[in-house]
Backbone bond lengths (Angstrom), bond angles and torsions (degrees), N, CA, C in turn:
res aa  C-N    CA-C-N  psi(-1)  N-CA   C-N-CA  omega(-1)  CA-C   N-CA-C  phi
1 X - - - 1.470 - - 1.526 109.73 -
2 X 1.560 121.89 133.69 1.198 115.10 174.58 1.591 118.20 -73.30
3 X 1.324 108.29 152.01 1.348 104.81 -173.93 1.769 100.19 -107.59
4 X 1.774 129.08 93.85 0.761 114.08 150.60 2.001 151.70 -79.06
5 X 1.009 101.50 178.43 1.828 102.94 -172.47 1.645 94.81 -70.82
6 X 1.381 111.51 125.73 1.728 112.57 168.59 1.591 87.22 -96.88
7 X 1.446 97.49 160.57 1.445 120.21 170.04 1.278 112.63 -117.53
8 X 1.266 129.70 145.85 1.393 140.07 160.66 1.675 124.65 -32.99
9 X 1.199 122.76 80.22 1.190 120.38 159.10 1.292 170.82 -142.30
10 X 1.536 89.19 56.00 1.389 142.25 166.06 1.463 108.75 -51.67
11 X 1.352 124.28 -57.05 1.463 96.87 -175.91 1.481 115.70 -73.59
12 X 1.431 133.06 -22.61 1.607 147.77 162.73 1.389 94.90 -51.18
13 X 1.021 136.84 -72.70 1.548 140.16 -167.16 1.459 103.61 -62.53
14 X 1.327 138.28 -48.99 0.902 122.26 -168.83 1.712 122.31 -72.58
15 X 1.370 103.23 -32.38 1.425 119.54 172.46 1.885 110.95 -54.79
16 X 1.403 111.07 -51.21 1.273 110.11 -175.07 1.149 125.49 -81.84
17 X 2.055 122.20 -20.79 1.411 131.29 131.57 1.345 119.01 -10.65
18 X 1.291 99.04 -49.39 1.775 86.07 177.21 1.317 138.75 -101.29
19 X 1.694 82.79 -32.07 1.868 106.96 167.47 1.449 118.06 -104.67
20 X 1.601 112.42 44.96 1.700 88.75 178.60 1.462 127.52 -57.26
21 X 1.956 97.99 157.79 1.789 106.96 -153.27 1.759 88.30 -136.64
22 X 1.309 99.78 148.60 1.443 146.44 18.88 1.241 105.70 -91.82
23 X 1.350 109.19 -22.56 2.024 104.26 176.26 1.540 108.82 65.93
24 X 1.230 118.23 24.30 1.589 99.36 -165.11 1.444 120.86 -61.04
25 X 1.609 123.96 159.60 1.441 139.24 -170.65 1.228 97.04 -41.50
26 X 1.262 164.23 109.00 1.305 121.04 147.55 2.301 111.97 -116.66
27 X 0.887 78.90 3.62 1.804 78.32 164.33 1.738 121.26 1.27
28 X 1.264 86.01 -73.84 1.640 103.09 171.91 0.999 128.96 -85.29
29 X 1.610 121.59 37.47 1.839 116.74 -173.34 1.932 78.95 -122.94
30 X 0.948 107.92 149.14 1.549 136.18 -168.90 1.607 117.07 -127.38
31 X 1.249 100.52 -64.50 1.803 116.18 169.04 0.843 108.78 -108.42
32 X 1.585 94.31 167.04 1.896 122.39 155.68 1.142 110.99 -12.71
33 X 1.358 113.90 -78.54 0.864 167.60 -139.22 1.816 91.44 -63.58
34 X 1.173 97.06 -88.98 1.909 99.52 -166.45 1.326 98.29 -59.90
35 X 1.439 140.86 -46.85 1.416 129.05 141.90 1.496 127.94 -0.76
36 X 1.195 104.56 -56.55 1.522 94.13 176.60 1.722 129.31 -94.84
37 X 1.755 93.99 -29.00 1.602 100.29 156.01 1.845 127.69 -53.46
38 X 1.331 84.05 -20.73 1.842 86.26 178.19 1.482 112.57 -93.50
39 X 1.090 111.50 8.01 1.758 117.11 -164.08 1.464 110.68 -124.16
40 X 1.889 99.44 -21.38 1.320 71.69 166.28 1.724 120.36 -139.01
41 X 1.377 86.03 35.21 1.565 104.69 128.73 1.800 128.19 -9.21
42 X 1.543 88.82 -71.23 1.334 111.34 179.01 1.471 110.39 -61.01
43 X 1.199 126.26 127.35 1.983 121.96 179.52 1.473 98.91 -75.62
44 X 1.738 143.20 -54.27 0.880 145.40 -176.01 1.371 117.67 -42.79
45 X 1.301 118.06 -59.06 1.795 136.19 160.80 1.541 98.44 -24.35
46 X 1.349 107.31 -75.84 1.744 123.29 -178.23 1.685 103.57 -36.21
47 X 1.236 89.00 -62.06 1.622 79.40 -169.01 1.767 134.62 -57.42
48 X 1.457 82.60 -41.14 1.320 98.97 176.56 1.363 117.02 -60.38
49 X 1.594 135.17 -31.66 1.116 149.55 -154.56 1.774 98.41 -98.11
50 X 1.526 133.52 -6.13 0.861 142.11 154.45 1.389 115.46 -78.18
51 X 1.419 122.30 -11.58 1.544 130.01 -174.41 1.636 102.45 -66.27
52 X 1.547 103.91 -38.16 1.699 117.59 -137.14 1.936 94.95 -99.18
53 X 1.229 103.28 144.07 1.633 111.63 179.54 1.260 106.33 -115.53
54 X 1.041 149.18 158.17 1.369 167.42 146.17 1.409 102.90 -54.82
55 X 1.715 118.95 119.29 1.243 137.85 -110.32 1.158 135.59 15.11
56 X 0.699 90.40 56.20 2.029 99.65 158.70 1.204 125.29 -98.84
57 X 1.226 126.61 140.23 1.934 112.18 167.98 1.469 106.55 -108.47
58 X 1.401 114.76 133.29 1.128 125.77 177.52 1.593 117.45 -120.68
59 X 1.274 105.83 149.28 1.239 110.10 177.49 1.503 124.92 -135.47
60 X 1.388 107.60 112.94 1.599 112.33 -163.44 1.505 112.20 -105.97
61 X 1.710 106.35 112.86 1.452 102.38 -165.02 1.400 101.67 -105.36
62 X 1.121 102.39 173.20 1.686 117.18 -169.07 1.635 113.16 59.95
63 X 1.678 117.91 28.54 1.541 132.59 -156.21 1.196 104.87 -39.13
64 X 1.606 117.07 -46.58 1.239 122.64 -165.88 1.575 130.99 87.16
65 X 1.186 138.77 -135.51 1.259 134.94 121.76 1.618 152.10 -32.58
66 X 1.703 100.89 -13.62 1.354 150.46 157.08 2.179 99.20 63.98
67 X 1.233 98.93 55.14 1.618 79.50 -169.35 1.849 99.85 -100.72
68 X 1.542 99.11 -10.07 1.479 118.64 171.25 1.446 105.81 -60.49
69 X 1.160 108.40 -75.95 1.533 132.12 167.61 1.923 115.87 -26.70
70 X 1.185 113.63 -51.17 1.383 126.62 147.40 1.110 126.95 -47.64
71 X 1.309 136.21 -42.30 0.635 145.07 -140.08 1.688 99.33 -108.17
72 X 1.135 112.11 -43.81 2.090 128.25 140.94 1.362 110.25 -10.01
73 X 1.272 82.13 -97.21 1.788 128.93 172.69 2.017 90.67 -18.74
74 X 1.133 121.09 -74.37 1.210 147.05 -145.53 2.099 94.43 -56.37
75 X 1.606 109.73 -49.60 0.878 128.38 -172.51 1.517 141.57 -99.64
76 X 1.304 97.67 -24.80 1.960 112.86 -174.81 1.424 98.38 -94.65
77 X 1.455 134.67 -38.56 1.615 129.38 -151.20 1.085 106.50 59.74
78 X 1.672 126.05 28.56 1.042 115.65 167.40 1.978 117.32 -86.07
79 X 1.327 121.79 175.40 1.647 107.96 150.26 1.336 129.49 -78.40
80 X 1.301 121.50 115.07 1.265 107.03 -171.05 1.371 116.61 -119.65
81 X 1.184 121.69 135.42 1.426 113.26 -175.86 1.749 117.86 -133.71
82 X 1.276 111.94 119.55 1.292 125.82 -171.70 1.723 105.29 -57.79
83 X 1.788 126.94 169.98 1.317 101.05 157.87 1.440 69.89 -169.50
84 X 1.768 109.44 139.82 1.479 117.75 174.28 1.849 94.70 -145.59
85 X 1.540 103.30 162.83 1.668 106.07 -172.56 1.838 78.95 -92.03
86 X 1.242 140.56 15.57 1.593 94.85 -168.41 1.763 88.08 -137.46
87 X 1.384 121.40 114.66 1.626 141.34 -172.20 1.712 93.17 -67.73
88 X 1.075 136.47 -18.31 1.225 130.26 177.43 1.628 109.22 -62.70
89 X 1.518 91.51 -66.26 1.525 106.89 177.26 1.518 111.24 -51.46
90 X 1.193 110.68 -65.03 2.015 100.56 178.93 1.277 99.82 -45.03
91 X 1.007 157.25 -80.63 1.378 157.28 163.15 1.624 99.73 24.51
92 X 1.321 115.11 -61.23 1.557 125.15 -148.59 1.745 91.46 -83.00
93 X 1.635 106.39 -46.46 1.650 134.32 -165.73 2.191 95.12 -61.88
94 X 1.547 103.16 -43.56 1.371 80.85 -167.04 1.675 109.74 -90.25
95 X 1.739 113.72 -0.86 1.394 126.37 142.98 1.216 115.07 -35.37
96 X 0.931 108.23 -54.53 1.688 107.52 -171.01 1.538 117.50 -63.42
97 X 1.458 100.75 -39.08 1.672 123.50 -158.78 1.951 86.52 -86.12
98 X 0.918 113.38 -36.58 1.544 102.79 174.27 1.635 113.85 -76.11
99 X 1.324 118.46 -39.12 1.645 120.17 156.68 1.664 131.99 -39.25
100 X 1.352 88.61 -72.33 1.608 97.37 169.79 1.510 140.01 -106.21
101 X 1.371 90.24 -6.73 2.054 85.80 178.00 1.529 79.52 -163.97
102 X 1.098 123.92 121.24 1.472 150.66 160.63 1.409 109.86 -116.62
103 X 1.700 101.96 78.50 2.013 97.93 -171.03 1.793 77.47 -126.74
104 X 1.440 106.82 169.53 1.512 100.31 161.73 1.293 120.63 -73.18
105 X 1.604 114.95 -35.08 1.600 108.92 -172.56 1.356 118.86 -45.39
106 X 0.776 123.65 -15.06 1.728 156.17 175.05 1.102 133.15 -63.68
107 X 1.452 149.48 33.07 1.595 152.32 177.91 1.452 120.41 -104.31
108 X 1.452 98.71 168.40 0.986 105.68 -172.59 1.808 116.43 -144.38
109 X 1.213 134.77 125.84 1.631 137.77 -133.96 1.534 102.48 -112.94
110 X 0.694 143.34 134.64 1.601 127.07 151.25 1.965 96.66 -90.18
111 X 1.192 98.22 141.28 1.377 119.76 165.82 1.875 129.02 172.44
112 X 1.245 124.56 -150.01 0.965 115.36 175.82 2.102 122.67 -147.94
113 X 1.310 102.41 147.79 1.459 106.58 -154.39 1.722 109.87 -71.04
114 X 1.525 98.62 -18.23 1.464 118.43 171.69 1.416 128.60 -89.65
115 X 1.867 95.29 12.63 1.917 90.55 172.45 1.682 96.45 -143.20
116 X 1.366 96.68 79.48 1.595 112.79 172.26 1.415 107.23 -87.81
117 X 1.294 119.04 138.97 1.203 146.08 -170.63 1.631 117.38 -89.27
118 X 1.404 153.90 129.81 1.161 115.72 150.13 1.275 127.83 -40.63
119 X 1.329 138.79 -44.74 1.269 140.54 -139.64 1.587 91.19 -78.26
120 X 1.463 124.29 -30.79 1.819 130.70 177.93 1.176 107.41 -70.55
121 X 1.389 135.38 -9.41 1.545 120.84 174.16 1.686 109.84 -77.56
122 X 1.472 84.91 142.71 1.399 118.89 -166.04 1.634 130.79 30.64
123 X 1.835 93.58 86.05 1.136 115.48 -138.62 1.428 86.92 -112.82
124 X 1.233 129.68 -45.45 1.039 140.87 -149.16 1.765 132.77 -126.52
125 X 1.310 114.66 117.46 1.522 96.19 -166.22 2.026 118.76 -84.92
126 X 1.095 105.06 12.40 1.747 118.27 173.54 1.677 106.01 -162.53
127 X 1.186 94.13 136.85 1.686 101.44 179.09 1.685 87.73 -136.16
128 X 1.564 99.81 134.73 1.456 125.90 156.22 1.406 133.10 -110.70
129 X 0.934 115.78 128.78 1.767 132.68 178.51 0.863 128.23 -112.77
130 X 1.284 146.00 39.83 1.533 164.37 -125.57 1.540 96.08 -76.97
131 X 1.394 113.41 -56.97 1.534 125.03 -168.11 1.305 118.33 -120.44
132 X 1.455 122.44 -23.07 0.940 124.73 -164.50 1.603 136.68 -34.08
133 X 1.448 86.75 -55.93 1.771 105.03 -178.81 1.097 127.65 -72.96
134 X 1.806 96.13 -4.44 1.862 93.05 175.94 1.334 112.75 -102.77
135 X 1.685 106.18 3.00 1.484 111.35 -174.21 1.591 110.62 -110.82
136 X 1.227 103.49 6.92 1.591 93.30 -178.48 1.444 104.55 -129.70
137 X 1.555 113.95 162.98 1.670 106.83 159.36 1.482 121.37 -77.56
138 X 1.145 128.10 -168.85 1.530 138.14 158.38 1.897 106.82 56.27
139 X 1.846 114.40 25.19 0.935 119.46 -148.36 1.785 107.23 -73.15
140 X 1.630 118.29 3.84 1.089 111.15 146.61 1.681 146.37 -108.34
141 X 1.104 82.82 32.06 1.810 111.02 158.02 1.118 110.43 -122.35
142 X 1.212 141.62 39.79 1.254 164.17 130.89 1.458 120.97 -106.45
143 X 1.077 126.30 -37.19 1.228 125.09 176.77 1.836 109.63 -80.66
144 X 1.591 107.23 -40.01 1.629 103.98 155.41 1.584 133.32 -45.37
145 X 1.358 111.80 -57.11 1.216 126.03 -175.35 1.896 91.50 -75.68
146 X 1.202 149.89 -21.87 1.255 117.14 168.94 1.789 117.89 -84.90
147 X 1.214 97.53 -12.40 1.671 105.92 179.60 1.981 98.98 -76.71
148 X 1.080 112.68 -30.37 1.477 120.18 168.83 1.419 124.10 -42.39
149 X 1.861 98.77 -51.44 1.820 110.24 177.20 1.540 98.09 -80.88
150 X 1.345 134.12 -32.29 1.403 116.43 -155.72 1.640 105.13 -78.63
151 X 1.319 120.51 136.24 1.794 128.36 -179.34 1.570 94.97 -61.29
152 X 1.470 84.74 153.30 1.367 107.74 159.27 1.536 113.20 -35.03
153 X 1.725 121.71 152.75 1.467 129.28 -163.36 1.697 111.56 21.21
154 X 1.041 132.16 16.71 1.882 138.49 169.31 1.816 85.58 -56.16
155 X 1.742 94.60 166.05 1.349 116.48 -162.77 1.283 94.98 -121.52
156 X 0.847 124.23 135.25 1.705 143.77 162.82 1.504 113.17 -86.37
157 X 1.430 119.10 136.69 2.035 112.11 155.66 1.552 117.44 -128.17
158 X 1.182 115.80 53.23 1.560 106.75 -168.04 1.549 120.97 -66.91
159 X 1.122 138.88 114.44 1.510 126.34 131.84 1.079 138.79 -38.21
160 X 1.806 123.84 161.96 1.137 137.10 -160.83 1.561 106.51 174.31
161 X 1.279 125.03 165.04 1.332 157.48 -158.38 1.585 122.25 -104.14
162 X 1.113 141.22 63.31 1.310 115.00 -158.07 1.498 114.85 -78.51
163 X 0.993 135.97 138.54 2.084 156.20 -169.30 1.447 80.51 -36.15
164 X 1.400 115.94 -80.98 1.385 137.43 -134.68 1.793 91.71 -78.78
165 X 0.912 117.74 -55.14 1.958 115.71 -162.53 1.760 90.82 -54.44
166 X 1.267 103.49 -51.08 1.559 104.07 -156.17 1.556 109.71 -94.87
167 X 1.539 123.00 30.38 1.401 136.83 -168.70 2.277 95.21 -76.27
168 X 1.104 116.71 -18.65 1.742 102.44 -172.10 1.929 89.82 -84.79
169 X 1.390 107.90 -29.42 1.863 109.27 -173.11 1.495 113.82 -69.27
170 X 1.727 116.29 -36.35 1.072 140.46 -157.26 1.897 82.24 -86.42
171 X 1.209 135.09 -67.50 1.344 120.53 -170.04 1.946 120.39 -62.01
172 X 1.897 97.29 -31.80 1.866 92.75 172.82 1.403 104.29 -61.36
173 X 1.297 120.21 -53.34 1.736 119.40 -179.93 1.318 130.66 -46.14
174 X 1.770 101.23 -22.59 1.680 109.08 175.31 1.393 103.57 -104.84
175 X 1.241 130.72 6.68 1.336 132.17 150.51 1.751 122.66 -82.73
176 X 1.460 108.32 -60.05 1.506 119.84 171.25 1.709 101.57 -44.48
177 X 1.290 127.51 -66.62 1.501 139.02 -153.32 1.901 85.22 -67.23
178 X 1.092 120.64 -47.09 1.469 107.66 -177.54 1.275 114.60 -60.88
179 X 1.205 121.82 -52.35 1.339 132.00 -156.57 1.990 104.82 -79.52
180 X 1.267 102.63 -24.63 1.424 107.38 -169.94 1.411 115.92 -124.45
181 X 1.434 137.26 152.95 1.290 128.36 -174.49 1.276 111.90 -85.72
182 X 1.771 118.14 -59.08 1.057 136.17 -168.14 1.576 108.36 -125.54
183 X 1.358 104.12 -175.67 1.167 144.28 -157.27 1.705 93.90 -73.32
184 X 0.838 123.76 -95.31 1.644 132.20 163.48 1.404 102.35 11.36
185 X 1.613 104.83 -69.08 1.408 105.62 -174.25 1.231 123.57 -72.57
186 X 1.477 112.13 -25.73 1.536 100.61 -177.54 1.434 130.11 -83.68
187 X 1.525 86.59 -8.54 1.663 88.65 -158.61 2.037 98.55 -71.32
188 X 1.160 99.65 -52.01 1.755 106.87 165.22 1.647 118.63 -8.11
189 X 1.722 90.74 -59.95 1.829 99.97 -158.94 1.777 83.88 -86.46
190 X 0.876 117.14 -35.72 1.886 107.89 170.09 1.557 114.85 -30.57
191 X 1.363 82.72 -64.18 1.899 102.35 -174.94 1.426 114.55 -54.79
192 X 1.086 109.28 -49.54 1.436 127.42 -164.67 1.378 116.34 -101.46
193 X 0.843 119.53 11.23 1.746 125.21 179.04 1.426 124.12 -163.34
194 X 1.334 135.18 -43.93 1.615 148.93 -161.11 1.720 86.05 -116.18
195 X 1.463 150.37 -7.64 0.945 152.11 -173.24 0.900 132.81 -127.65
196 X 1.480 112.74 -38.88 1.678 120.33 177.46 0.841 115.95 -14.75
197 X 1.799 144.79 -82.57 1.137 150.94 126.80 1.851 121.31 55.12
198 X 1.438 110.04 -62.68 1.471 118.24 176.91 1.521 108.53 -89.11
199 X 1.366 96.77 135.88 1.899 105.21 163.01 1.391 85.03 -112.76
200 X 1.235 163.53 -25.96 1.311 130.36 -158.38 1.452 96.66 -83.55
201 X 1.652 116.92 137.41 1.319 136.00 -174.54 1.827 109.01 -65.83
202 X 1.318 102.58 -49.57 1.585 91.55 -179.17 1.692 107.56 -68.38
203 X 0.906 114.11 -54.02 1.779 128.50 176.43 1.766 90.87 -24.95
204 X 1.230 96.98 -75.31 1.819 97.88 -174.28 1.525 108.34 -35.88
205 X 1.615 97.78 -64.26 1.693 84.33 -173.49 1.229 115.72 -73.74
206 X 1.509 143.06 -1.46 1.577 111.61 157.00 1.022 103.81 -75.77
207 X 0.930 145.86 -31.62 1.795 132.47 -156.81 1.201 97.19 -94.84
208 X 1.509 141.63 -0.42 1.737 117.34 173.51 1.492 83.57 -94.11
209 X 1.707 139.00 -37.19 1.206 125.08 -177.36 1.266 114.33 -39.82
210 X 1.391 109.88 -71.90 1.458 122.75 152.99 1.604 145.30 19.09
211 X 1.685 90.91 -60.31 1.695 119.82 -176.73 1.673 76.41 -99.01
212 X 1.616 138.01 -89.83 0.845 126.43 -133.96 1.683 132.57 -91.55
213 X 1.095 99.90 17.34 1.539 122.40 -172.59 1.857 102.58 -69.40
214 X 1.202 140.15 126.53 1.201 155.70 -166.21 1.994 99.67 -64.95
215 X 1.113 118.06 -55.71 1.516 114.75 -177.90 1.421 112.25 -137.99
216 X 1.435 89.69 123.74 1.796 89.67 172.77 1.769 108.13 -149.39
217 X 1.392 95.07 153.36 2.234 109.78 -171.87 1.326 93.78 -83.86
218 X 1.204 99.52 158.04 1.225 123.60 139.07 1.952 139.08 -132.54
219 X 1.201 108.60 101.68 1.261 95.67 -174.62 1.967 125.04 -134.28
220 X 1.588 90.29 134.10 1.534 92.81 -168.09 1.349 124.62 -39.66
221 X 1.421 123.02 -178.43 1.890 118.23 157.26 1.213 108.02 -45.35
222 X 1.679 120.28 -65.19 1.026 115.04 -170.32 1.507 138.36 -38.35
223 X 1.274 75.11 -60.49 1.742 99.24 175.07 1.677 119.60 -50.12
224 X 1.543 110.34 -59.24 1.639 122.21 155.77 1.325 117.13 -29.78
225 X 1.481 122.79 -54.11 1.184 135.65 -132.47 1.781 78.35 -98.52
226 X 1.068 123.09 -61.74 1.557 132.23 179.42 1.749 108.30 -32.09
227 X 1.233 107.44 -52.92 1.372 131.82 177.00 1.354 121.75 -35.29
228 X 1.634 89.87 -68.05 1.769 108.07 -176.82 1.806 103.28 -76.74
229 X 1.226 112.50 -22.45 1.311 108.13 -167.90 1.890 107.49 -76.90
230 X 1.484 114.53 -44.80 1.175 118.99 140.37 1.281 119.06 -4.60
231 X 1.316 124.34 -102.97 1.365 132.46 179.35 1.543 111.73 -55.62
232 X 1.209 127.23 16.94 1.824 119.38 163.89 1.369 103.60 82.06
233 X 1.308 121.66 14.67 1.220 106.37 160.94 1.636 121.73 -94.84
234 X 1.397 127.31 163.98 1.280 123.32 -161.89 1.861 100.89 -143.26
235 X 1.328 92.46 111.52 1.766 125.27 -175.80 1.824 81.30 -35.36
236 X 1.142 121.02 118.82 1.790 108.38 127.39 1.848 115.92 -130.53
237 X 1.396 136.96 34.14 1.263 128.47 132.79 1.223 91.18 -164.14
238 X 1.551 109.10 -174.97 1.358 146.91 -163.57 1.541 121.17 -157.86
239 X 1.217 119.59 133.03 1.932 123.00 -169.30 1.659 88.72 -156.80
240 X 1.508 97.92 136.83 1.869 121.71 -23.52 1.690 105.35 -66.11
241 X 1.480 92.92 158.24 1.444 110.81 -159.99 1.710 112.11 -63.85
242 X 0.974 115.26 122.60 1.336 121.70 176.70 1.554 130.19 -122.46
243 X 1.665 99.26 105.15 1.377 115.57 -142.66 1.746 104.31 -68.14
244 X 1.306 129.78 -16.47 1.463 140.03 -174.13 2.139 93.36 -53.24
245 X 1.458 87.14 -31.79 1.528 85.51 -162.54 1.928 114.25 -68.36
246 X 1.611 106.73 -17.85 1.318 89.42 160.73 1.738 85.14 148.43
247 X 1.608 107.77 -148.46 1.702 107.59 -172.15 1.547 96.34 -86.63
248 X 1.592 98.66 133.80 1.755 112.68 171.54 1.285 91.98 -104.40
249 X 1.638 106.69 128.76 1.547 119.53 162.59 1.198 118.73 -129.24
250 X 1.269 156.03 156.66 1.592 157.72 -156.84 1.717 89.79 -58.71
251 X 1.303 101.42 113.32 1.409 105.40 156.10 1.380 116.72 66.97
252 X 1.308 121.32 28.84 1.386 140.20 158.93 1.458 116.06 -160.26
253 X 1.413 109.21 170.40 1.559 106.13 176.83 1.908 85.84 -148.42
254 X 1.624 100.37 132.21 1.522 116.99 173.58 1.434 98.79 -102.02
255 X 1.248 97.96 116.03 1.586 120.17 173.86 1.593 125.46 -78.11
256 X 1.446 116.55 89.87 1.313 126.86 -164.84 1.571 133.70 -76.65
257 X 1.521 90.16 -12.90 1.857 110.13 -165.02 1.545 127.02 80.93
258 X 2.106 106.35 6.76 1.429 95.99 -164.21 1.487 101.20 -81.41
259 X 1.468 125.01 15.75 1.281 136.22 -156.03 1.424 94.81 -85.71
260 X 1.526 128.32 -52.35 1.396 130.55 161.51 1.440 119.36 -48.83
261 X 1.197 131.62 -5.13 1.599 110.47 170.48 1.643 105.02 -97.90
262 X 1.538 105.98 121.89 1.378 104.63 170.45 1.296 129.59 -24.19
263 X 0.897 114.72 -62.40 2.067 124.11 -166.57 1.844 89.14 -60.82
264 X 0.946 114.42 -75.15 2.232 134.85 168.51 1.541 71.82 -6.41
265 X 1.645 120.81 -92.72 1.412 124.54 -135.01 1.700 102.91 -73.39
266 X 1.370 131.34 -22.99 1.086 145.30 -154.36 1.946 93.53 -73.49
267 X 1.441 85.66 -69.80 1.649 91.76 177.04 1.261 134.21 -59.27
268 X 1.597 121.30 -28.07 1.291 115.42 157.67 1.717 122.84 -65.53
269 X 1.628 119.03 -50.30 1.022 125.95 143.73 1.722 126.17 9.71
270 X 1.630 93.07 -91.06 1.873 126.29 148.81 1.697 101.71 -11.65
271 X 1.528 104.02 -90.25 1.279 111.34 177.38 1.639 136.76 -31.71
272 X 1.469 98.44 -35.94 1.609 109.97 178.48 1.352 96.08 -87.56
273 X 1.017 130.95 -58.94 1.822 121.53 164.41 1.891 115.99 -23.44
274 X 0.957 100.17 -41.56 1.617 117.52 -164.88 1.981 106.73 -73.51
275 X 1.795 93.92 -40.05 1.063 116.64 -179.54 1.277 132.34 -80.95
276 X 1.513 111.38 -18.05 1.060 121.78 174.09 1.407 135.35 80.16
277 X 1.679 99.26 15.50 1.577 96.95 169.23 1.293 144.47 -95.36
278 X 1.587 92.95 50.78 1.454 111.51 -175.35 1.834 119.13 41.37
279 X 1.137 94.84 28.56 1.461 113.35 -172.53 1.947 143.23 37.77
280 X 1.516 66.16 16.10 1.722 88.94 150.48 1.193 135.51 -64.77
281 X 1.335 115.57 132.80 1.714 109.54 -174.18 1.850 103.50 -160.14
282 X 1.326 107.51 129.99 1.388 101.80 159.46 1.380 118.71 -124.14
283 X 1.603 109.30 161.69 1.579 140.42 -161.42 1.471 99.82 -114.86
284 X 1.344 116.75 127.33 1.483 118.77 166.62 1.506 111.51 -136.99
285 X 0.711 104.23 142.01 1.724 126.53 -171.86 1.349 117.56 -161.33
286 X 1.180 99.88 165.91 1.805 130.83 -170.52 1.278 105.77 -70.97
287 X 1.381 117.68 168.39 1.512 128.19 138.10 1.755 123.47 -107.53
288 X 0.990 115.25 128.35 1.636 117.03 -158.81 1.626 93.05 -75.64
């Protein structure tokens, strides 16, 4: 058995132990049906869920609350299998999976992304990371060891944070985290001041996660892109689209390298700041 490097992640686990996320509202979902009208809402969800074929096995780490993951499950006929370090949270995730889709293709694991096995390589034909890398340390020995399980040509979708898009979130959080110890307290001045602003119920709760979550990355295109390229994977798009990265054509993106010249990455960057996507962005690519 190989003996890989674990990373610390205890303070990630412990934070979502108490607050598992995304947690979304769902009170009032009944069926399939309104289940999936509320999910895909989201354009990113949509898109991604066009990635996936019927047989496929997928594996969605950092699942969370898993209503994303369901929400897969619900649509591709693919296998899909959730996997989060914190048993609290599946707890809520296989709530869901007993609510609205109780099929087998459908589970959900507690374990961890830092104790890969040989026997798990190339396990899987799509791996997702929605959050992962901004919530853990050592997040490229994690991103190795999942390129490990995914098969040959398998698809990757990771998320990430960029410094610069999300620089107005990055200063409330270094205000709240100063001013306040815990959770208790912050969530209040969230609500009531840095938040007011949203009535939509899920909206609120990502964004108090957001402010009050104990550790989170941030890392540019470059930097991302450096990352995955490392481990043999090979960029083919990006959402939302970020033109520094090279020629955008219907339903592909040709990856040019102008993403590495500062000023190139600075200004697209700029733009997503401008745009307002809280500086979220994911990268999907191959395995060669």
């Amino acid at each position: 058995m190989v003996s890989l490097p674990i990373a610390n992640t205890e303070v990630p686990k412990s934070y979502f132990d108490k607050h598992p996320f995304p947690g979304l509202s769902l009170g009032h979902i009944t069926t399939i049906h309104e289940y999936i009208f509320m999910l895909e809402k989201n354009l990113l969800y949509r898109a991604i869920k066009s990635l996936v074929k019927s047989g496929d096995r997928l594996l969605d780490t950092g699942c969370g609350t898993g209503e994303f993951t369901t929400y897969l499950a619900i649509h591709s006929g693919a296998e899909v299998v959730g996997l989060d370090c914190s048993e609290e949270t599946l707890e809520w995730a296989r709530g869901v999976k007993r609510r609205i889709y109780d099929k087998p293709e459908l589970s959900f694991c507690h374990g961890d992304v830092f104790k890969v096995k040989p026997s798990d390589h190339g396990m899987f034909d799509i791996i997702l990371a929605m959050g992962l890398f901004t919530s853990i340390p050592d997040e490229h020995i994690a991103l190795r060891n999942l390129v490990k399980v995914l098969k040959p040509g398998g698809m990757v979708v990771f998320g990430f944070f960029d410094p610069v898009a999300r620089v107005v979130m990055r200063v409330e959080r270094m205000l709240l985290h100063t001013l306040y110890s815990d959770f208790a307290k912050r969530e209040p001045i969230c609500r009531k001041f840095l938040l007011k602003h949203l009535s939509n119920t899920n909206e609120l709760i990502w964004h108090i996660n957001q402010l009050t979550e104990e550790f989170l990355k941030y890392h540019s295109p470059r930097v991302a892109i450096s990352m995955m390229e490392e481990c043999g994977l090979t960029i083919t798009d990006c959402y939302p689209r970020l033109k520094a990265f090279g020629e955008v054509i219907p339903e592909k993106l040709k990856v040019d390298g102008a993403y590495k010249v500062p000023a190139v990455q600075l200004f697209g960057q700029l733009n997503w700041l401008r745009s307002g996507t809280d500086g979220y962005y994911v990268l999907i690519a191959r395995k060669e």
